[in-house]
C-alpha positions in Angstrom: -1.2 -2.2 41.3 -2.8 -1.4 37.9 -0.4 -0.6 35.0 -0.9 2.8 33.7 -2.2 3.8 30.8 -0.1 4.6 27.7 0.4 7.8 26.3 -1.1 8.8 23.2 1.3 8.8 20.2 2.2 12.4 19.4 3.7 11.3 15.7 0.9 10.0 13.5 1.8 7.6 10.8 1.7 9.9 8.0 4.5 11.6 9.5 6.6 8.5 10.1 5.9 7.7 6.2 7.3 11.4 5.7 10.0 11.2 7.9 11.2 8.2 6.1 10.8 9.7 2.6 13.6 12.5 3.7 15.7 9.7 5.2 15.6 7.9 2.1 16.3 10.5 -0.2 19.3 12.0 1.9 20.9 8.4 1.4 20.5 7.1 4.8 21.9 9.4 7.5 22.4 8.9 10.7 19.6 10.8 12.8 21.9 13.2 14.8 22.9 14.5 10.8 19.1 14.2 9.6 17.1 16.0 12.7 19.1 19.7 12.1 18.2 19.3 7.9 14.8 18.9 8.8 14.0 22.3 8.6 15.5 23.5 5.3 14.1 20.0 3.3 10.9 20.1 4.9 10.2 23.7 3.7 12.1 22.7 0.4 10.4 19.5 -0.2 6.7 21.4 0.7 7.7 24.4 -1.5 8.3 21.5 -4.3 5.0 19.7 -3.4 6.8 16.8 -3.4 6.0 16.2 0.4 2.5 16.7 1.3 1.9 17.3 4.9 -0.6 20.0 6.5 1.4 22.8 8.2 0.5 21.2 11.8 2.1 17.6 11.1 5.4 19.5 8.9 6.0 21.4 12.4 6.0 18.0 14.3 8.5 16.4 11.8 10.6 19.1 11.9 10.8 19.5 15.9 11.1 15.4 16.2 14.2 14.7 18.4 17.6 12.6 16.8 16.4 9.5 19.5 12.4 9.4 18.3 14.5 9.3 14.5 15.8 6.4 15.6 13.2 4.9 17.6 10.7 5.6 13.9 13.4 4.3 11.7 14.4 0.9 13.2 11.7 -1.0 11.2 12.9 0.2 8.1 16.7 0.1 9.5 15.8 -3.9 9.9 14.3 -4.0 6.8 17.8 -3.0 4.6 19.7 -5.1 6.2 21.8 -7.2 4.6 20.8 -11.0 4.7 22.8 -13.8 4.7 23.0 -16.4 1.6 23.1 -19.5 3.2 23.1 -20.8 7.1 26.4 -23.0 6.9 29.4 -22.4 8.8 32.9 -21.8 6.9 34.9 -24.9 7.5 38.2 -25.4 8.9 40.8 -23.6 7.2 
């Protein structure tokens, strides 16, 4: 049995690069707080021209679901984390 093919992506790259401009500049949120702001800082940041999207790709970041949020932002999620100084143990107290 053949594998099937994958689905297209329906977010293009430009809009993850959008989507985690707004994340960034809300200070983090969790997605299920972001996705129902999308809306008013979309139109907002458009209005201010400090997002530039076309009108097409602005109504797929603003009709993205709180799980594809996630799913987009887990590189950059990884990416903040906090690393560790060193790789030794604490010793016995």
């Amino acid at each position: 049995m053949r594998p099937r093919r994958p689905r297209p992506p329906i977010y293009s790259a430009q809009i993850t690069v959008a989507l985690v401009f707004v994340w960034t500049l809300r200070r983090y949120p969790a997605s299920k707080r972001l996705s129902p702001k999308l809306v008013t800082l979309v139109a907002m940041l458009k209005r201010d021209g400090d997002l530039d999207l076309i009108d097409a790709d602005a109504t797929l970041l603003v009709s993205v679901s709180a799980a594809t949020i996630d799913r987009r932002l887990k590189p950059e999620r990884v990416r903040l984390e906090l690393q560790g100084r060193s790789h030794t143990s604490p010793g016995p107290s």
